[in-house]
Every structure is written in C-alpha cells, then in structure tokens.
C-alpha positions as CSV (number, residue, x, y, z in Angstrom):
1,X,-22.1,4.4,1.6
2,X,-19.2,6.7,0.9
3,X,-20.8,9.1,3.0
4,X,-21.4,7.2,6.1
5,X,-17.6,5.9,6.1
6,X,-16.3,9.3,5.7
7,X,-17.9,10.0,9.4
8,X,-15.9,7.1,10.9
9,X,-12.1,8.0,9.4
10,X,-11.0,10.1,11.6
11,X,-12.1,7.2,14.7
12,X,-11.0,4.2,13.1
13,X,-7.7,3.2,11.2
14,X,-7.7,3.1,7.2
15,X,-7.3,-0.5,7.4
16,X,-10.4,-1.4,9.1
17,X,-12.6,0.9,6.2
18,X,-11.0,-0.7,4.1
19,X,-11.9,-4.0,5.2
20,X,-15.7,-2.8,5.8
21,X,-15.8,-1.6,2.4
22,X,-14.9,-4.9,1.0
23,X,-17.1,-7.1,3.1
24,X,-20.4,-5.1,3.2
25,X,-23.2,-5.3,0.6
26,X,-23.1,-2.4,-2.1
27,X,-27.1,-2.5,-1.8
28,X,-26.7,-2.1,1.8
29,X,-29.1,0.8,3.8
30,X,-27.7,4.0,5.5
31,X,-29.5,2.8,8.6
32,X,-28.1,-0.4,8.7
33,X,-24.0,0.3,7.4
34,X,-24.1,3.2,10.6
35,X,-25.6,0.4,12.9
36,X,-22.7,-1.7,11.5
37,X,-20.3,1.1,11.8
38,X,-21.3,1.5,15.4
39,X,-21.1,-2.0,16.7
40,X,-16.8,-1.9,15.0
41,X,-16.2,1.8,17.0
42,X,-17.4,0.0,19.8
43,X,-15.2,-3.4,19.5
44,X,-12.3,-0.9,18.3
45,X,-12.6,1.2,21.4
46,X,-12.4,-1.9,24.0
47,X,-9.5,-4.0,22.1
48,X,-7.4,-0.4,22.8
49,X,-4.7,-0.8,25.3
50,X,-5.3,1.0,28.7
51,X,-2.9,3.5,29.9
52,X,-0.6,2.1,32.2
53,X,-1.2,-1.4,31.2
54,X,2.0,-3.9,31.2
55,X,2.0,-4.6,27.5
56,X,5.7,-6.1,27.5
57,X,4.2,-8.7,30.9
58,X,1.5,-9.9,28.8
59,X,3.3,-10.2,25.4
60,X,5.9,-12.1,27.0
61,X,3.4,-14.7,28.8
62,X,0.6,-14.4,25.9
63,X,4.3,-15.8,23.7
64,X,6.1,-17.9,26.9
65,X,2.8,-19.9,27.8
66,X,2.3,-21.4,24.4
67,X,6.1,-21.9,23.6
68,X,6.6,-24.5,26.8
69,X,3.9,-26.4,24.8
70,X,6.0,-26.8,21.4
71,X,7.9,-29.7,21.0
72,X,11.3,-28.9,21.7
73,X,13.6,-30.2,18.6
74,X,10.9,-30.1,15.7
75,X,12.3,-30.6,11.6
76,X,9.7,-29.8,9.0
77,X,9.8,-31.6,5.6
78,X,9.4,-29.6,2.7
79,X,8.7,-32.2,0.6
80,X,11.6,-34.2,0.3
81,X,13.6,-36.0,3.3
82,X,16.9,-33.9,2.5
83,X,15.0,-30.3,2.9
84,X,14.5,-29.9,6.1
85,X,13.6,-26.6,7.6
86,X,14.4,-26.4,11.5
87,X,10.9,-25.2,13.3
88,X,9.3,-25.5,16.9
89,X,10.9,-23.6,19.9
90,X,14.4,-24.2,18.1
91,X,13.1,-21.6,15.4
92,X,11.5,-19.0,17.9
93,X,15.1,-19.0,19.7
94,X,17.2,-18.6,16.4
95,X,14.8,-15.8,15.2
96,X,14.3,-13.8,19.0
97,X,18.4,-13.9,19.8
98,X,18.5,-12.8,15.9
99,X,21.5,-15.4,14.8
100,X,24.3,-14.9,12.9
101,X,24.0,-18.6,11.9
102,X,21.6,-20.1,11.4
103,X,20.7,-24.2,11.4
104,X,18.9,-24.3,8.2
105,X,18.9,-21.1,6.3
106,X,16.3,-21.3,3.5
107,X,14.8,-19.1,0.7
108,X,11.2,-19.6,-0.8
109,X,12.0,-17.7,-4.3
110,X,9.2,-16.2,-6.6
111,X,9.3,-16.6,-10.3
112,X,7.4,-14.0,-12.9
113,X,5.8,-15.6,-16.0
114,X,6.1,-18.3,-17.9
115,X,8.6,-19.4,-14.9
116,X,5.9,-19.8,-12.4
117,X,3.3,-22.1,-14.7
118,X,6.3,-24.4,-14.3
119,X,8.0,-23.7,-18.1
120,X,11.6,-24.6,-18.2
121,X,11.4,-24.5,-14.5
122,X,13.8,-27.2,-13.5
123,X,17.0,-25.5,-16.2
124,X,16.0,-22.7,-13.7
125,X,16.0,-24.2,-10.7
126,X,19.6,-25.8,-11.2
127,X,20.8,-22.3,-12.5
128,X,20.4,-21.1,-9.2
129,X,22.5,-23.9,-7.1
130,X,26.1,-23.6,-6.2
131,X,27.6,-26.3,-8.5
132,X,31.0,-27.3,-7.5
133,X,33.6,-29.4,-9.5
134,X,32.9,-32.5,-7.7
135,X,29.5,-32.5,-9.4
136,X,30.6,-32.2,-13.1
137,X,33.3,-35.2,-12.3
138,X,33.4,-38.6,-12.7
139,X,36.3,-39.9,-10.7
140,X,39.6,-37.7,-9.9
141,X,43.0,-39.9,-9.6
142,X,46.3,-39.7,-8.6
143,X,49.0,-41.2,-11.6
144,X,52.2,-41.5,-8.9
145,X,53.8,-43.1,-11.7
146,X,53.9,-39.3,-13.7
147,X,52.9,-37.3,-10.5
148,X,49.6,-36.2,-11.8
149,X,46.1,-35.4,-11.0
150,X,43.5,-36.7,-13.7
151,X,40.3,-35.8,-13.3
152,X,37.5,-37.5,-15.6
153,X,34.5,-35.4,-16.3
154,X,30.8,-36.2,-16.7
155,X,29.8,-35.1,-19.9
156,X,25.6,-35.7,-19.3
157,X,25.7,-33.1,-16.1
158,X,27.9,-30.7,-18.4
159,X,25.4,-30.6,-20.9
160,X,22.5,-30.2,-18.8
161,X,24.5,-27.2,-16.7
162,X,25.5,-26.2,-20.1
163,X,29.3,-26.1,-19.4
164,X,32.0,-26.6,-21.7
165,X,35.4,-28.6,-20.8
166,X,37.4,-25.1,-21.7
167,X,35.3,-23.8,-19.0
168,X,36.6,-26.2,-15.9
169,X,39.9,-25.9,-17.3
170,X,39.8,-22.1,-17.1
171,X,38.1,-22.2,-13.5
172,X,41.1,-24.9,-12.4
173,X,43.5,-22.7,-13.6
174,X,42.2,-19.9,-11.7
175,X,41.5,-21.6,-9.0
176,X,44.3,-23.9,-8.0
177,X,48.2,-22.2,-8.2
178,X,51.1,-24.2,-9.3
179,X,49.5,-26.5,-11.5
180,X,49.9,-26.7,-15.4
181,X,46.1,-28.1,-16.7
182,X,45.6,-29.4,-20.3
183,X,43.6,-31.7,-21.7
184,X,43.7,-35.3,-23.1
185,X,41.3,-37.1,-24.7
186,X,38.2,-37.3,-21.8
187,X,40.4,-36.6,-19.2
188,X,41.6,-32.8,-17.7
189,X,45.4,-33.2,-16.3
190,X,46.6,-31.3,-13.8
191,X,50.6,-31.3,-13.6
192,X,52.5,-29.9,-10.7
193,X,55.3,-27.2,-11.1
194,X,57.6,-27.0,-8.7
195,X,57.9,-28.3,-5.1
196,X,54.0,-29.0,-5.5
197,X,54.7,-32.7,-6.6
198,X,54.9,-34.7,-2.8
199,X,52.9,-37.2,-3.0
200,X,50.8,-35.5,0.3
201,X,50.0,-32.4,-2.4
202,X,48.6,-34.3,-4.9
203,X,46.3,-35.8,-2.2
204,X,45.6,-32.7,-0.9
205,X,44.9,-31.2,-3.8
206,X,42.5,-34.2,-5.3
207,X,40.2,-33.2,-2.1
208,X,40.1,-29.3,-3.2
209,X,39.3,-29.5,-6.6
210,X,35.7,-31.4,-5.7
211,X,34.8,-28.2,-3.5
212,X,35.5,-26.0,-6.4
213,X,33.2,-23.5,-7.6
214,X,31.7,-23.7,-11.3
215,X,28.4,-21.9,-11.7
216,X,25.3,-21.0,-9.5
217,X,24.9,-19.0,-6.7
218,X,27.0,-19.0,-3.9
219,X,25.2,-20.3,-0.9
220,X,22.6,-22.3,-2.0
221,X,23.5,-25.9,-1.8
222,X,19.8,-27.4,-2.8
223,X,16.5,-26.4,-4.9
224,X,13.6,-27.8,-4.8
225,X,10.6,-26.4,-7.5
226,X,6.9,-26.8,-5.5
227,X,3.5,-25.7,-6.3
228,X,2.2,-23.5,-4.0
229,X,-1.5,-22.7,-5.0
230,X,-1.6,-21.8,-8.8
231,X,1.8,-20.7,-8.9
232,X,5.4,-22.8,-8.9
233,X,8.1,-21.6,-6.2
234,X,11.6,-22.9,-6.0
235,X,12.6,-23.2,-2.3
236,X,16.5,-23.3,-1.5
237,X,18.3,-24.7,1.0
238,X,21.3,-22.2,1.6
239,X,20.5,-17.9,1.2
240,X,21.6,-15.5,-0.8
241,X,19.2,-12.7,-1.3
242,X,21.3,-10.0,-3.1
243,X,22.4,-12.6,-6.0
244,X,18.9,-13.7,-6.2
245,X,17.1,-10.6,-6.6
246,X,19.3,-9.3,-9.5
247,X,18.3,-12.2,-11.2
248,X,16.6,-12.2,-14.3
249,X,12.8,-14.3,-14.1
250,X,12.3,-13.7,-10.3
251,X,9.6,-11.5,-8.9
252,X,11.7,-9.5,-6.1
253,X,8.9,-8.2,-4.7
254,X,7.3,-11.3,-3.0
255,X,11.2,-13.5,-2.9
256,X,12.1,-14.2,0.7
257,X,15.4,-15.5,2.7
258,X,14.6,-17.0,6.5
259,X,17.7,-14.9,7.5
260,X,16.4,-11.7,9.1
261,X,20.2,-10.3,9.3
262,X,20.5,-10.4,5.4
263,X,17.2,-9.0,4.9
264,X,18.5,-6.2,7.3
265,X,21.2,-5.5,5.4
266,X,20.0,-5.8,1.8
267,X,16.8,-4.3,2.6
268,X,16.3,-2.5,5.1
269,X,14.7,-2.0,8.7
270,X,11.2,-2.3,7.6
271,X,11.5,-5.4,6.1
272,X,13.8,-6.8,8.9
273,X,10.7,-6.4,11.0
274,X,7.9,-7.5,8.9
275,X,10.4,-10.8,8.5
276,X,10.5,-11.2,12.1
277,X,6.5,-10.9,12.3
278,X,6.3,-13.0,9.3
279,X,9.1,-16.4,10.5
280,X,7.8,-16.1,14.4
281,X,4.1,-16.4,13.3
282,X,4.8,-19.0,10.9
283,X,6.0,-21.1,13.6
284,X,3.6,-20.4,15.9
285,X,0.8,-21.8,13.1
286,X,2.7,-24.9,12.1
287,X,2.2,-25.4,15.7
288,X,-1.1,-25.0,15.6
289,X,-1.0,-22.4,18.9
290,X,-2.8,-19.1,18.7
291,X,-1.2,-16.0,19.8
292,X,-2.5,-12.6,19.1
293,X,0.1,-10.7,16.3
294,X,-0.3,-7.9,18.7
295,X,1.9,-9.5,21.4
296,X,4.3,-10.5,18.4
297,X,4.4,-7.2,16.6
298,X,5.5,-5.5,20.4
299,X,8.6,-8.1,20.5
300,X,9.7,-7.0,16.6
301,X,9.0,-3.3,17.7
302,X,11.9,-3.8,20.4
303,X,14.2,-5.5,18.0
304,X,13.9,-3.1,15.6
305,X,13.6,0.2,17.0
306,X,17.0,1.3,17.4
307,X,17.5,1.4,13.5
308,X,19.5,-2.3,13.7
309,X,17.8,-5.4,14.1
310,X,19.3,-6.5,17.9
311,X,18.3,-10.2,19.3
312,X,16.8,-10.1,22.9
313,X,19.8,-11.1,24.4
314,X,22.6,-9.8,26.8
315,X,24.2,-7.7,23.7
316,X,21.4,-7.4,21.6
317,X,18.1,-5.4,23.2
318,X,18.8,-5.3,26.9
319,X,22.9,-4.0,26.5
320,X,20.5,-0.6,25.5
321,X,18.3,0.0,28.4
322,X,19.0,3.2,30.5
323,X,18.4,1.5,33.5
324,X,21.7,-0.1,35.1
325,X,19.6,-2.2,37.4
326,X,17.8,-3.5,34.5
327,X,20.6,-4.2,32.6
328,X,22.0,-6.1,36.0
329,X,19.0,-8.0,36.4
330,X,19.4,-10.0,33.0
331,X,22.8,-11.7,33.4
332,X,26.1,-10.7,34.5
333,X,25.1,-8.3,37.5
334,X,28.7,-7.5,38.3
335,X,30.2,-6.3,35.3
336,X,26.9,-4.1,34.4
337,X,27.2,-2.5,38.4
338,X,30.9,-2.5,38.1
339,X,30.7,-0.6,34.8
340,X,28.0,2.1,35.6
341,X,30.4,2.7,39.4
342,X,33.4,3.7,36.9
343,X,31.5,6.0,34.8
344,X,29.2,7.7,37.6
345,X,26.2,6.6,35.9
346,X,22.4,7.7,37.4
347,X,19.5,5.6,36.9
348,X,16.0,7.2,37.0
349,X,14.2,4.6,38.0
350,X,11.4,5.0,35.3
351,X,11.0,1.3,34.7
352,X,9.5,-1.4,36.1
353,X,12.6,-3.7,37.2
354,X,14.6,-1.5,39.0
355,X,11.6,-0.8,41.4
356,X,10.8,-4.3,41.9
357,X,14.4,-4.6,43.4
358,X,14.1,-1.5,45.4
359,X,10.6,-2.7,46.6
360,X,9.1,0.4,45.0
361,X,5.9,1.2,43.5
362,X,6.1,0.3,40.3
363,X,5.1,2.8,37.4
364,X,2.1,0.3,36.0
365,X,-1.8,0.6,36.4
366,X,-2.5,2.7,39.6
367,X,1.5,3.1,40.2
368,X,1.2,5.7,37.3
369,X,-0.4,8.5,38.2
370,X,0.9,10.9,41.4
371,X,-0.6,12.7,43.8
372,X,0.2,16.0,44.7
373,X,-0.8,17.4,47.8
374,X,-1.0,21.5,47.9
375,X,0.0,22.6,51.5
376,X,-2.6,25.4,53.1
C-alpha cells in the first residue's frame, strides 16, 4: 500500500494521502488502491485553478450571492435568552471590515480534566467573570444626617466568590480617593475627608462604587457552562484571551475569542487567519448556505498577507493596492487622484480595474498572454 502512495506524493498534497490512507481498506489490492489513486489525480487535476482565471470575481460572487439571501439582523441563542451571539450578514460585515468593536464579543473556553466532565465547574465558571461591587452588595445609602455612604454587603455571594469583608474594604480604599472606610457591624462606611462631603458627591460616589472591580477577569461580563459532545465548555460573553489562557485548568490550545484583532495580537498572524476562516464559515453554516472554503480562504489570504490583519475597507486592504485607479474606484476618487498628482505617482496598469476604466484589455483569461510579432 505504502508503496503505491509513495508514487502519488510528489502529484498530490500530503493531506489528501493522508486522507486515502485513513479511508481505504488495509486488505485492499495493488490493482485496485492505483485504480483508486488514479480516479483522485484525475479530480485533483480539474478542481486546479486555470491560469488566468479571475479567482477574486468568483470568490466575491460564490460569497455575495449567498449573503443577499441571509436574513439581515439575525441573534443566535446560546442557550439562554441573555447570551446572544450577533450572526447572519451583521457577523460577515463585523468579521470582513475586521472591527475594532465588536456587537457581541464572545469566547468559547476549553477546560483540561476533571474541569471538562463538569467537576466543580460552576466555582470555575464564576472565577472567570468580572465581578463588580455592586454584585457583592445588598443596598448602598446615603446617611445625610452624618454625610456618609453605607454600604450593606451580601454575605451568601461573598462566600460563594470566596471574598472576605477585609477584602472590599481594601479594594474601596484603593479604589475610591478621599474617603476614610471602616467597618461596623454588617455594614462598610465610607466617610468623606475634605471638600468631598456635598451632598452631589456622596451621590455620585454611591453610583461608582457598584461598577467597582472585585475579582474575575476583566471583560467578561457573563458565563455560561454547556456541553458540547462529551466534553463541558464555558462560553463568555465579554473577551479576554491573554488573562484566559494563563489560566490554570484551561486547555489553550483549542480556547477561542470571536475577536480576530486580539487573536492578532496575542497570537499571531496565522491564527488571525485561521479565525477569520473559522467565524466566516461558521456563519455561513448556521445559515445553512454552502460556499466552497476555497473562495473564503482567498478573502483571509488578502486580509492577512501584509503581516497585519486589515478589514476590506477604504483603510484596511484596498488603502495598499499599487494601482491609484484602483484605489480611486472604491470610494473617495478625489483624494486618492489628488494624492498620487502631488507625489508623481505611476500606475502600471497590471490589474484588472484600472483597465476596465481605460477600456483596456484586461490581463484575465485570453487578455493574459501577448503576442509578439518578429518583423522580417
């Protein structure tokens, strides 16, 4: 068997042997496997681009076609009301002009054993979330009568996020300048020194201490433990990637944020392009459309192949093409012509745009190729 595949590596990718290897019958005849072999060289050999073909045409109608039929403003439930994960063409747009912000930013994070058979997986889960003060508080009131803030806590939520009443009074301290904090009996004081006593301060400063931060991660305002297969994963509302990963119990090698920008930057190019491959297909099969990955792999190629991950907008992918005209024939026509006149800049006309202005041939298909006549 070994023998016959050997004589196909050099024609066919790594992957596809692979694959062969796994599917076939180890009792499977020399005759047969080549005949097999054969009949893959030859599918192989057709699904191969031809040269001069427009890829970037096809990708973007093989992508556009199916997008006018998703419904435009689609939420997707993961399993309870308040977790809602923003998908449908709203999702395509946020991922292709690369966001800085995004609607719902999410994490689906990993867990290594005895996490992921669901032991002690909720203390986990609420580990992870952002806990502010105003979750570890009964009531917060204003005394005008002594010009103080008393703040009642609630003991159950303290002992379940396993935090002392020391604790909030060291973060308050920290936290909030020009206050004096003791406590008394169930209650935490909070004393003004100073010109911090008008009764519009207090007030003020009632709101701020709810929005304090206690423990968790910074970020991630919900979790949400579900079983996926035989495994449990906790998916977050909120990212934070880099505090995630250093964390102790999670598997970092198959944890995930929806925000391609943060995977950019925490890991790297490659995986800024796998995400995109990975968030636009996911969409697209929630849909229930079918594009081929090739079409989506070209359009995470482009975003990714100057090093940065760049949205296909007017300062992401297209500010970088050579070609003024192309540049021009996106938006703001002006300022790109204006721009290249000041700096004397040449275009080559190498692409197809800037020919279709000029009502050139354009270098696709039989435009490629040029004929040279020798002269007698």
């Amino acid at each position: 068997m070994d023998d016959v595949l050997k004589e196909y590596s050099k024609q066919l990718p790594i992957k596809i042997i692979d694959e062969v290897k796994k599917s076939v019958p180890k009792n499977v005849s020399k005759s047969k496997l080549k005949e097999i072999m054969e009949n893959i060289l030859e599918e192989y050999k057709s699904m191969k681009v031809a040269f001069g073909e427009s890829v970037g045409l096809i990708s973007a109608e093989s992508i556009g076609e199916p997008g006018t039929q998703m419904t435009l403003n689609t939420f997707h439930f993961a399993g309870v009301s308040e977790m809602n994960v923003t998908m449908g063409l709203p999702r395509i747009i946020e991922i292709l002009d690369c966001s800085k912000s995004l609607s719902t930013p999410m994490m689906e994070i990993y867990l290594t054993s005895p996490l992921n058979k669901g032991k002690g997986i909720k203390e986990y889960a609420e580990k992870i979330k952002e806990t502010t003060l105003g979750e570890c508080i009964k009531e917060v009131s204003v005394n005008l009568g002594n010009s103080t803030i008393e703040v009642e806590t609630d003991d159950n939520k303290m002992n379940i996020l396993k935090i002392t009443k020391n604790k909030i009074i060291k973060i308050v301290n920290t936290s909030l300048k020009g206050y004096t904090v003791k406590e008394s009996g169930n209650l935490i004081i909070l004393k003004p020194r100073g010109k911090e006593d008008t009764v519009n301060n207090l007030f003020k400063t009632k709101e701020k201490i709810k929005s304090i931060y206690v423990s968790g991660i910074k970020g991630i305002t919900q979790v949400l433990p579900v079983k996926k297969g035989e495994e449990y994963v906790i998916v977050t509302a909120g990212t934070n990637l880099k505090e995630v990963l250093g964390m102790e119990g999670v598997d970092s090698s198959r944890s995930f944020s929806n925000d391609i920008r943060e995977i950019n930057s925490i890991l790297g190019i490659e995986a800024a392009r796998q995400s995109i491959l990975n968030e636009v297909t996911k969409v697209i099969d929630v849909q229930g459309l079918n594009v081929d990955v090739r079409h989506i792999m070209l359009v995470a190629d482009t975003m990714s192949i100057s090093g940065l991950v760049k949205g296909i907008t007017r300062y992401g992918v297209v500010s970088e093409k050579s070609s003024v005209l192309a540049r021009a024939s996106f938006e703001t026509p002006l300022r790109h012509v204006i721009n290249a006149s000041i700096s004397g800049e040449k275009d080559e006309l190498n692409s197809v745009v800037e020919n279709v202005m000029l009502n050139q041939v354009i270098p696709v298909g039989s435009g490629v190729p040029k004929l040279v006549v020798r002269k007698e």
